[in-house]
VOGU-3710 file (C-alpha; in Angstrom, 3 decimals, decimal comma):
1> xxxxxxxxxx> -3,431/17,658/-12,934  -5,994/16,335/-10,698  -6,010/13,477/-8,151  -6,953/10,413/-10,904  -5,041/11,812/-13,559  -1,607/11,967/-11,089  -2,874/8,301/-9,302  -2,772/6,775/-13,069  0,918/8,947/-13,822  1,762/7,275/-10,366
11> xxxxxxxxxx> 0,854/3,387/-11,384  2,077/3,913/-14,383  6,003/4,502/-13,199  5,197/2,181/-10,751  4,327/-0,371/-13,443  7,713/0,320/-15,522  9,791/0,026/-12,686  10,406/3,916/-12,598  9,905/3,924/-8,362  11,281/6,969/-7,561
21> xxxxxxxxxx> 9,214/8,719/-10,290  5,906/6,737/-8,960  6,931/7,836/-5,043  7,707/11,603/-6,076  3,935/10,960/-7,389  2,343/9,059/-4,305  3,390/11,300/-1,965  1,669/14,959/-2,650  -1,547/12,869/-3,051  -1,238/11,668/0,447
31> xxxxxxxxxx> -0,871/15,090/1,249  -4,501/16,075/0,049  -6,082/13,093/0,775  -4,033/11,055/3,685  -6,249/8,454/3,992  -6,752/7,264/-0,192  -6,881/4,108/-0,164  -5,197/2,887/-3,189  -2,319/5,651/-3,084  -1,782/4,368/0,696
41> xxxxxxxxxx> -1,542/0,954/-1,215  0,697/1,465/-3,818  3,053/3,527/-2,212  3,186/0,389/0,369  3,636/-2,279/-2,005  6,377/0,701/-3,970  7,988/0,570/-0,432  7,688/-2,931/0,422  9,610/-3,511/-3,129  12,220/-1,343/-2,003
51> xxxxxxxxxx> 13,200/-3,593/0,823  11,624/-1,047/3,348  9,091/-3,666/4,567  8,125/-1,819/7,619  7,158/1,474/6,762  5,402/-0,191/3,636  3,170/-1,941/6,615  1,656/1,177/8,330  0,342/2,442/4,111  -0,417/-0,520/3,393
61> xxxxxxxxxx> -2,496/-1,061/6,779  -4,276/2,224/6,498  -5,732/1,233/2,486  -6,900/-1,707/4,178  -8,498/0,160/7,327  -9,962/2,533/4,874  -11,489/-0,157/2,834  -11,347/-3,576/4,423  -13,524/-5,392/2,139  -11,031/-5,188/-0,622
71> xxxxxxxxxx> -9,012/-8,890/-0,741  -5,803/-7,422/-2,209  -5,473/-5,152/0,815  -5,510/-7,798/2,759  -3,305/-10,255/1,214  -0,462/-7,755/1,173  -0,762/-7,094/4,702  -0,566/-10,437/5,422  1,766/-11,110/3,336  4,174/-8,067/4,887
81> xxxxxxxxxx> 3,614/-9,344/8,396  4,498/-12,357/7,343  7,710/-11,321/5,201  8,718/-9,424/8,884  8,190/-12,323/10,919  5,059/-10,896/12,721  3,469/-14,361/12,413  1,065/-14,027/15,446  0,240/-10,530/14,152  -0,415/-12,039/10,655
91> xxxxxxxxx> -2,766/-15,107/11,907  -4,711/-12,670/13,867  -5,439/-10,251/10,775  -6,370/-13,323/8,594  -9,048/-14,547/10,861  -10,538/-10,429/10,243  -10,369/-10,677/6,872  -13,124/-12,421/4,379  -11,032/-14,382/2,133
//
């Protein structure tokens, strides 16, 4: 199975609420290709729904530093800085993006 075919397998569980199914996915891709941005994003937001908020940040920062013009990147970030109490952090990022 290739990279798109296992990213859509991925969503998919993620989407159904199977999350260990979609992370056993995420993973391996990040192996070939660490910095993908949407499998760094959904495996953040996966995380970040598992109550593990702060490594969900550092995925979820590198979709966005690997594609910055994308709004939805952004708006989780902020709204995971935000959900850790990283206010200053949070109000600094917003002024970067273009929202």
């Amino acid at each position: 199975m290739d990279l798109t075919d296992t990213l859509q397998q991925a969503i998919l569980h993620h989407k159904i609420g199977e999350l260990e199914g979609a992370e056993r996915l995420y993973r391996p891709l990040l192996t070939k290709e660490p910095k993908h941005p949407n499998v760094n994003f959904n495996l953040g937001v996966l995380l970040k729904q598992g109550d593990q908020a702060e490594i969900a940040l550092s995925f979820i920062k590198k979709a966005l530093e690997s594609n910055p013009n994308q709004d939805q990147f952004c708006i989780s970030y902020l709204d995971t800085l935000m959900h850790l109490g990283q206010l200053d952090s949070a109000r600094n990022i917003l002024k970067q993006c273009q929202l």
